[in-house]
VOVOPA-475242 format. One record per residue (C-alpha): residue number from 1; residue in one letter; x, y, z. Coordinates in Angstrom, 2 decimals, decimal comma. Layout:
BEGIN
+-----+--------+---------+---------+---------+
: num : residu :       x :       y :       z :
+-----+--------+---------+---------+---------+
: NUM :      A :       X :       Y :       Z :
...
+-----+--------+---------+---------+---------+
***
This chain:
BEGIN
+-----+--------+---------+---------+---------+
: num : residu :       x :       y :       z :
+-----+--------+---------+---------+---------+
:   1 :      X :  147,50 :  140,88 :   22,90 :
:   2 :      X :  149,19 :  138,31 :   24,50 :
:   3 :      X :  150,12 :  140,67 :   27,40 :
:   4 :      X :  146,71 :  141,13 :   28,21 :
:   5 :      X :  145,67 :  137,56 :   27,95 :
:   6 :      X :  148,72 :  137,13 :   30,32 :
:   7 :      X :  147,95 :  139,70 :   32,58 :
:   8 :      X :  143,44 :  138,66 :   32,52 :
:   9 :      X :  144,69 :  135,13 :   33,63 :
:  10 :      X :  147,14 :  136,26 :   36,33 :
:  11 :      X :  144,35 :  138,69 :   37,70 :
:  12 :      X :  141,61 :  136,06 :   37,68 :
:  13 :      X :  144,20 :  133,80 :   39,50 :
:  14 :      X :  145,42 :  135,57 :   42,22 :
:  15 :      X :  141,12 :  136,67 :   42,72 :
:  16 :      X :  140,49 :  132,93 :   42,94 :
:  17 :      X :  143,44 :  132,38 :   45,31 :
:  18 :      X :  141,98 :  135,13 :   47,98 :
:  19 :      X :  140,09 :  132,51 :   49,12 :
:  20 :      X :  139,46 :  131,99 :   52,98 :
:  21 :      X :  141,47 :  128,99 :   54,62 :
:  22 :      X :  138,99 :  126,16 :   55,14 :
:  23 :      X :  139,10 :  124,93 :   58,53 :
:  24 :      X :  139,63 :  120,90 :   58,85 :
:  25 :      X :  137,34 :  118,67 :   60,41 :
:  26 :      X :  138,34 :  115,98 :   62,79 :
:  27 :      X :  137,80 :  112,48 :   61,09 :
:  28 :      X :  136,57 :  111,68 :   64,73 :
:  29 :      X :  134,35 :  113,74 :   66,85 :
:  30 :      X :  133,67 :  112,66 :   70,42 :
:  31 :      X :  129,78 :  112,67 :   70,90 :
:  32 :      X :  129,84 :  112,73 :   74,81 :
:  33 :      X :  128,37 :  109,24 :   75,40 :
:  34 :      X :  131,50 :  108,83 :   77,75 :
:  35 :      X :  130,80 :  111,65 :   80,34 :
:  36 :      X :  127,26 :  111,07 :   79,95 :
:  37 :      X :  127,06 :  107,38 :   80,94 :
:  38 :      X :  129,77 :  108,03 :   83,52 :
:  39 :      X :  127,00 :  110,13 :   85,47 :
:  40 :      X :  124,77 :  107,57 :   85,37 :
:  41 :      X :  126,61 :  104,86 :   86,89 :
:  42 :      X :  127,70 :  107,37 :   89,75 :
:  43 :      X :  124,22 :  108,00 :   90,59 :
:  44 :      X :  123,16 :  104,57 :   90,07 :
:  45 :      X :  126,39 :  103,81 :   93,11 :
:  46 :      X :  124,98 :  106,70 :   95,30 :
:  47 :      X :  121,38 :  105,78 :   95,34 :
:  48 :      X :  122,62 :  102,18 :   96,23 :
:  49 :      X :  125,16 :  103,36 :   98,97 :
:  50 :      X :  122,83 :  106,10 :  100,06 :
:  51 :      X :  119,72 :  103,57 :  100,55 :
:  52 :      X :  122,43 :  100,46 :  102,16 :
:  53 :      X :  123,31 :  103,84 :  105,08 :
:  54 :      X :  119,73 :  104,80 :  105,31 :
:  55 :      X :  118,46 :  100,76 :  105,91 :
:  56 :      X :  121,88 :  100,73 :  108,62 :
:  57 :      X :  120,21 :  103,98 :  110,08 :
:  58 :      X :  116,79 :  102,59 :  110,61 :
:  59 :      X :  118,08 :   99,30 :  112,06 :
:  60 :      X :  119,79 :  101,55 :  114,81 :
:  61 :      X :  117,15 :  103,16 :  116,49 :
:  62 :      X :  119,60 :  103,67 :  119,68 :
:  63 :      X :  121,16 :  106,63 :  118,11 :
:  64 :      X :  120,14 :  109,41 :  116,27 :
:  65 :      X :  121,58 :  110,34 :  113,03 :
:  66 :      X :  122,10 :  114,05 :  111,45 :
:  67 :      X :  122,25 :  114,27 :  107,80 :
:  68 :      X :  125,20 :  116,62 :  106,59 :
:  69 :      X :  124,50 :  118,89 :  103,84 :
:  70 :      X :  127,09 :  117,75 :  101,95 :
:  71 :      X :  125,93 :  114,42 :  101,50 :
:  72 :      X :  126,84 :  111,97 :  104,77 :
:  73 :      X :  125,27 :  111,24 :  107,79 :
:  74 :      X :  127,18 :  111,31 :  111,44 :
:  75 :      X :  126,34 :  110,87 :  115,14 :
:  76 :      X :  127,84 :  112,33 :  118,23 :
:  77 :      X :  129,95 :  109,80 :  120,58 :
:  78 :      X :  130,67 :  112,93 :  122,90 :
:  79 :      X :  128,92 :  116,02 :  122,26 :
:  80 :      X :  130,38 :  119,51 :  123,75 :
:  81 :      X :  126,95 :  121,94 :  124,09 :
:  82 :      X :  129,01 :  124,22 :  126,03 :
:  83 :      X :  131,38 :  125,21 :  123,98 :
:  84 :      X :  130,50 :  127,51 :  120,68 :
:  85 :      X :  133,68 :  127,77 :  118,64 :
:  86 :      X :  134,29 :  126,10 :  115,79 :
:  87 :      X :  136,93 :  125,54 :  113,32 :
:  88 :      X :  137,26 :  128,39 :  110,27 :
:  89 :      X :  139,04 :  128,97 :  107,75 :
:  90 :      X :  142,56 :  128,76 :  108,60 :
:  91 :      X :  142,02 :  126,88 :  111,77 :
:  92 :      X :  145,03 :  124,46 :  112,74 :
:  93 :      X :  143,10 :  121,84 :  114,28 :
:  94 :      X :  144,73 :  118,78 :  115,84 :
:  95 :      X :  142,64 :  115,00 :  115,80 :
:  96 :      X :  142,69 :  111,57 :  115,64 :
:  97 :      X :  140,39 :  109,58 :  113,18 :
:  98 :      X :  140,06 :  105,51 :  111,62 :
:  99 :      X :  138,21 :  104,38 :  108,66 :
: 100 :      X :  135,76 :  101,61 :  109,47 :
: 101 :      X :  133,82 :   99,60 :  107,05 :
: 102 :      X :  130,34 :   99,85 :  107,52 :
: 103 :      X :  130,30 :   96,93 :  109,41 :
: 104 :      X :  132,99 :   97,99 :  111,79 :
: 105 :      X :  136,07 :   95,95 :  110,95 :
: 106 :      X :  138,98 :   98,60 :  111,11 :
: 107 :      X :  140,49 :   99,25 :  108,02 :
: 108 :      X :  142,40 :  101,91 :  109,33 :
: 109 :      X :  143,22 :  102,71 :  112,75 :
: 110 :      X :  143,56 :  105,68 :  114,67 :
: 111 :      X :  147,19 :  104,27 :  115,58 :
: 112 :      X :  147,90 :  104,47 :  112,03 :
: 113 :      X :  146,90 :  107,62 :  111,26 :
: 114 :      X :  148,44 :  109,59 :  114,21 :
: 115 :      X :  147,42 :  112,71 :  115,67 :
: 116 :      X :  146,56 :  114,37 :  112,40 :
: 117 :      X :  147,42 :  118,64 :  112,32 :
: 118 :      X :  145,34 :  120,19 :  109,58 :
: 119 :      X :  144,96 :  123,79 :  108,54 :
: 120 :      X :  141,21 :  124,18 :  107,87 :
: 121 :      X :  140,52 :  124,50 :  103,95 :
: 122 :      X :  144,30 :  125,64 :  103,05 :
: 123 :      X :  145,91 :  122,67 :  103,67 :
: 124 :      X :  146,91 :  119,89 :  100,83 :
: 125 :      X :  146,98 :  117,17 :  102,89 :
: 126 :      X :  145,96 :  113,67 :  102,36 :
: 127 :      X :  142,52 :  113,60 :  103,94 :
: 128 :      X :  139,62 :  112,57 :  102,20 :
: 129 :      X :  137,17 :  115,35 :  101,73 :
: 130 :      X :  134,07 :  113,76 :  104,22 :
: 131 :      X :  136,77 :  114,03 :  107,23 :
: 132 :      X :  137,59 :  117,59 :  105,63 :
: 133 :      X :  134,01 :  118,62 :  106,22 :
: 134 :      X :  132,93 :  116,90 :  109,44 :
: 135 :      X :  135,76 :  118,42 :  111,19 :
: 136 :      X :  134,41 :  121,85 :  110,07 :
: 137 :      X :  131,16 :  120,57 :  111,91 :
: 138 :      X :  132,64 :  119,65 :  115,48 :
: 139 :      X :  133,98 :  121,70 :  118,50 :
: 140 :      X :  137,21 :  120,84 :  120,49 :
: 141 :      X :  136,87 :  117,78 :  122,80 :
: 142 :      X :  134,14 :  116,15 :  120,87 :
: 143 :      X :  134,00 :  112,77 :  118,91 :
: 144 :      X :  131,70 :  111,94 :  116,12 :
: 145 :      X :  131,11 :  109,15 :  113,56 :
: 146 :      X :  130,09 :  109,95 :  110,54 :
: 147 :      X :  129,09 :  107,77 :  107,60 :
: 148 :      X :  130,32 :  108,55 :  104,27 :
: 149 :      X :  129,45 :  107,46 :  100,99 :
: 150 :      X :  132,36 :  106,34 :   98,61 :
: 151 :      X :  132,45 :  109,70 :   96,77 :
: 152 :      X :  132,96 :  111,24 :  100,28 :
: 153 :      X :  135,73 :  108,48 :  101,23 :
: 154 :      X :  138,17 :  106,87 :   98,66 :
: 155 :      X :  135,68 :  106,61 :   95,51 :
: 156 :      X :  136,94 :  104,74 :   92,80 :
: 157 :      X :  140,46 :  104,46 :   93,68 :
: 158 :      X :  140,15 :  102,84 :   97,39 :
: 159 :      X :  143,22 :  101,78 :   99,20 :
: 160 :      X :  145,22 :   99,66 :   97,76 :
: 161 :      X :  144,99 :   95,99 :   99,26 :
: 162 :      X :  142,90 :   97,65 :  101,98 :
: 163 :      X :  140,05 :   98,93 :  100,25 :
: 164 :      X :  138,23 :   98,47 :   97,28 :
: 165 :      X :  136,67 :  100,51 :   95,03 :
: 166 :      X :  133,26 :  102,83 :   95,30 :
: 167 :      X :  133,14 :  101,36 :   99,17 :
: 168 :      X :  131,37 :  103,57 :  101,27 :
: 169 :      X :  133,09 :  104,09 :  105,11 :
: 170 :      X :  132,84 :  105,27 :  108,43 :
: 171 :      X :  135,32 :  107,20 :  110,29 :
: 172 :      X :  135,46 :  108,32 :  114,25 :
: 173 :      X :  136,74 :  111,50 :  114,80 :
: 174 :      X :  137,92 :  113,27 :  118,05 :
: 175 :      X :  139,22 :  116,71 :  117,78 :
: 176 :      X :  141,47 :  117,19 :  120,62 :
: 177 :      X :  142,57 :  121,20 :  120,16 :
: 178 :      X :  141,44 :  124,01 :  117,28 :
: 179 :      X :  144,09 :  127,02 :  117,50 :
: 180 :      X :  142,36 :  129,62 :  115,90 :
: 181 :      X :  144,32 :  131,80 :  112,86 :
: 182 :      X :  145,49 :  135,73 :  113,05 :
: 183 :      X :  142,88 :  136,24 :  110,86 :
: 184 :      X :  139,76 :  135,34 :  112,89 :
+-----+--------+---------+---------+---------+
***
């Protein structure tokens, strides 16, 4: 008897024991407020740096602005209709750029920057992605300003003693050669 009272107790224990782990909640839980409010504030910037470009656009009525799909504006200092090609993928293209302020005081030069070599969307290079794109938009010999807003330029992070933050820029760009890849 006391075998099977042993043995009805260690079968209705190891039954209860087959239990399923429970999985264990996090005494915190994140409820996306961050990311959320984060996206407002960088459309709240944009619609104030878009409409400051768009009231310096209409004040110039001595040149005529393009507006880049990707989200600046630029004008043509020189303009090349002759010439067809330009850059692709791969590209090595050779220029010369500055940052401006939107006012025009230099904030960096094209001394400072050098003649700039970049290979067209494979480099890693330091550029900030409005040059990146606006090059992809010119042809060899031609110079262009273009007016970028600060998520085009430096963003949040700006350049140190330079540069503040969520400042939107201008740069002028000449693009002096584009030697086009094998792959072209």
């Amino acid at each position: 008897m006391l075998y099977k009272l042993f043995f009805s107790i260690l079968f209705f224990t190891i039954i209860i024991s087959c239990k399923s782990p429970e999985a264990r909640r996090p005494l915190q839980s994140a409820s996306g407020t961050f990311i959320k409010e984060s996206v407002e504030r960088n459309k709240k910037i944009y619609t104030e740096e878009k409409s400051y470009i768009q009231k310096i656009m209409a004040n110039d009525s001595t040149t005529d602005y393009i507006s880049s799909e990707n989200g600046f504006w630029y004008y043509y200092n020189s303009r090349d209709t002759t010439n067809t090609e330009m850059p692709d993928l791969g590209d090595v293209v050779k220029f010369t750029y500055d940052i401006k302020d939107l006012d025009g005081s230099i904030i960096l030069s094209e001394k400072e920057n050098g003649l700039q070599q970049y290979k067209v969307d494979q480099s890693n290079q330091d550029l900030i992605s409005g040059v990146r794109e606006g090059i992809k938009l010119m042809k060899e010999g031609e110079t262009v300003t273009f007016l970028f807003p600060s998520y085009k330029a430096f963003g949040y992070y700006g350049i140190e003693e330079k540069l503040g933050t969520n400042i939107p820029v201008q740069s002028t760009i000449t693009l002096h050669s584009i030697e086009q890849s094998n792959e072209n």
